[in-house]
C-alpha positions in Angstrom: -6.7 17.2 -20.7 -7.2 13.2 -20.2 -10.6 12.0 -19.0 -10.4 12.9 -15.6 -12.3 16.7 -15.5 -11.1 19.8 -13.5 -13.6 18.3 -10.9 -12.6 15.4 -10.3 -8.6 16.5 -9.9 -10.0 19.3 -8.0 -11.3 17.1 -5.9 -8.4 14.8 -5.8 -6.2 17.6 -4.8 -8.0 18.5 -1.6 -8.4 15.3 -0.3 -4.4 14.9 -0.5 -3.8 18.3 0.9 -6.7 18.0 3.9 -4.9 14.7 4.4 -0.8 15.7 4.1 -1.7 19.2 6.5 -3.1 16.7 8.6 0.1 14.6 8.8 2.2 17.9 9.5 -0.1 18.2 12.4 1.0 15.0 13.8 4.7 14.2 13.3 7.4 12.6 15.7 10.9 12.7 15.8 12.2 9.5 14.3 14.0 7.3 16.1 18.1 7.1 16.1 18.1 3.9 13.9 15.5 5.6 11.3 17.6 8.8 10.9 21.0 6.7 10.8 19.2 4.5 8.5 18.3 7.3 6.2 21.2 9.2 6.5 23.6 6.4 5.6 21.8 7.1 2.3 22.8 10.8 1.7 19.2 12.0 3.5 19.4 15.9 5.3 17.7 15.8 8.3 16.5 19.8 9.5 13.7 20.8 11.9 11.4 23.5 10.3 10.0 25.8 12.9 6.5 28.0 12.9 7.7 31.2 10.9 5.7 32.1 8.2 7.2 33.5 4.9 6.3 37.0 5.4 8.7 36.4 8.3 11.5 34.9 6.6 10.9 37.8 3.9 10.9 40.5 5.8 14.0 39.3 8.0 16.2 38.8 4.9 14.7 40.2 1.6 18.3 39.4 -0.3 17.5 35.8 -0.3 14.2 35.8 -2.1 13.2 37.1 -5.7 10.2 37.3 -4.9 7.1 35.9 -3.0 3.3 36.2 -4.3 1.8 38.7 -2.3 -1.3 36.2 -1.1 -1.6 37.0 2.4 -2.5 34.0 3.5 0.2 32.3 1.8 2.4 34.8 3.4 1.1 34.2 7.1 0.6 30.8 7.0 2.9 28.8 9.4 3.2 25.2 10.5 2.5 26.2 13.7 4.5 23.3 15.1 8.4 21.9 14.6 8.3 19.8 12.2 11.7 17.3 11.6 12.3 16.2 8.2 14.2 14.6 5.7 15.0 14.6 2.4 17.6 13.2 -0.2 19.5 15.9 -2.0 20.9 14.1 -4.4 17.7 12.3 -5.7 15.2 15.7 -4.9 12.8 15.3 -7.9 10.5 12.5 -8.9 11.0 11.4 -12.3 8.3 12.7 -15.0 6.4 14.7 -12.5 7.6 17.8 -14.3 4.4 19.0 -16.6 1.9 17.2 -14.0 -0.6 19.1 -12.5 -0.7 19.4 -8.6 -3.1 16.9 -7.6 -1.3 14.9 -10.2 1.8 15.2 -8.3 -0.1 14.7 -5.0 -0.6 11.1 -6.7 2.8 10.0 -7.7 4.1 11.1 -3.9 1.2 9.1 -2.4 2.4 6.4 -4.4 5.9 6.5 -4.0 5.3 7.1 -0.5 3.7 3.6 -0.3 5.9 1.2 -2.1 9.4 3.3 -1.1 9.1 4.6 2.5 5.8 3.0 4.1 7.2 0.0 2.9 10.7 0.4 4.9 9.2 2.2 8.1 6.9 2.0 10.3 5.1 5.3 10.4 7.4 7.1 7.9 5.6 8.5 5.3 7.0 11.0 1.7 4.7 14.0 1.1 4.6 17.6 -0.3 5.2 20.8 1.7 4.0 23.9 1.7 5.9 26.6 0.7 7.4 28.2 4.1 8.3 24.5 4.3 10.3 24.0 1.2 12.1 28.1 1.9 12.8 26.8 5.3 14.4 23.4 3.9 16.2 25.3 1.3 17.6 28.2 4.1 18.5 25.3 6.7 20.6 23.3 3.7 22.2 26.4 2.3 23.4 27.2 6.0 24.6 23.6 6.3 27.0 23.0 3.1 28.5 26.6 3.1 25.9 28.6 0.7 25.2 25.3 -1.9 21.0 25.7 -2.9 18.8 22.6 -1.9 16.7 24.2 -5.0 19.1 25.5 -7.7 17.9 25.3 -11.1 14.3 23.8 -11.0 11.2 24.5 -9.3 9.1 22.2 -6.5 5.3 22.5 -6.7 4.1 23.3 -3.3 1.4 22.3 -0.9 -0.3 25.6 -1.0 -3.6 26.7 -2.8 -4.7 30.4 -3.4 -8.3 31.0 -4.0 -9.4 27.9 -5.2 -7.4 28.3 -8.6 -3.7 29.7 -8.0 -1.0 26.7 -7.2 2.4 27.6 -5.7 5.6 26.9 -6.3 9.3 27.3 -5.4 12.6 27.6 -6.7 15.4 28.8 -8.9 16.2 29.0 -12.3 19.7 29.2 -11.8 21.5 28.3 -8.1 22.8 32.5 -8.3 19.6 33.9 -8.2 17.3 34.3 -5.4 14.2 32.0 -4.0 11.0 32.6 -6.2 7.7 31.6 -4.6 4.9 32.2 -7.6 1.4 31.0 -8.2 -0.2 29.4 -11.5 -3.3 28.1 -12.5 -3.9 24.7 -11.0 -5.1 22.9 -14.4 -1.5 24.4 -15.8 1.3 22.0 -16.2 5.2 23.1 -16.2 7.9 21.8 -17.6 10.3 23.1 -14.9 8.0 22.5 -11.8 8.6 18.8 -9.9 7.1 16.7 -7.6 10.0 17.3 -4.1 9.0 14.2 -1.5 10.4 14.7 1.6 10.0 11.6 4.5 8.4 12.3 7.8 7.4 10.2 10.7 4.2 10.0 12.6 3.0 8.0 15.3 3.3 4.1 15.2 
């Protein structure tokens, strides 16, 4: 590990995830001109909803390999609708893949800033949690006749389990079902990305 201790990107790591739940919390629709605007650049727009992923499991099992058994991962839900966009054809961030979670909280924050704060006023890039990601992955498969938003790699998630357990989500091949899995948060992986997706909040 660099100089930065497991304390201080502990710490890192809460402060983006207090601060990116908080966003979810207060969203907008965007306006016509910012969804044409980002659409005109090969952006899917969906609306998540307030299931949780126990939910989605339990209403269609075949579409998941499997889902860490964490009940509160499991029966967490936004609680709100939440409309969204993100880029399918650029989905990861480049060199994110080995980072560690707050890490990757980092580079969003970052790219958020200088990519999509930049353009728009009161759009903003972050991480979702996982019922977020299954939800975005679900809504685009149903839009382009069956094609995976996640089909061979792996997004790192919003989500925390017991103070050490990061989640993530995804596929190791685009014929296999939707894996949601924990790991250790100081644990990098070479298949698991940082996936920004833009929303909008209050001007």
């Amino acid at each position: 590990m660099n100089e930065r201790s497991a304390d201080v990107l502990g710490i890192s790591g809460q402060s983006f995830r207090a601060e990116t739940y908080a966003v979810l919390g207060s969203t907008r629709e965007p306006s016509v001109l910012e969804q044409a605007a980002l659409e005109g650049r090969g952006y899917f727009f969906t609306t998540l909803d307030s299931q949780s992923l126990g939910q989605m499991y339990a209403g269609d099992r075949s579409y998941f390999k499997a889902i860490n058994s964490s009940l509160k991962l499991r029966e967490f839900s936004l609680g709100r609708s939440v409309k969204l966009a993100i880029c399918p054809s650029n989905l990861r961030l480049d060199q994110t893949n080995w980072c560690l979670q707050a890490e990757q909280f980092e580079v969003v924050d970052a790219y958020s800033k200088s990519t999509v704060e930049a353009e728009f006023d009161g759009g903003k890039a972050i991480m979702l949690p996982a019922v977020g990601y299954a939800q975005l992955d679900i809504a685009y498969s149903r839009a382009t006749g069956g094609r995976r938003l996640f089909a061979d790699f792996y997004a790192r998630c919003l989500d925390m389990i017991d103070g050490e357990e990061v989640v993530s989500i995804g596929r190791s091949a685009e014929d296999r079902g939707l894996d949601v899995f924990e790991s250790y948060y100081l644990t990098g992986n070479p298949a698991v990305w940082a996936v920004p997706v833009v929303v909008f909040t209050a001007k």
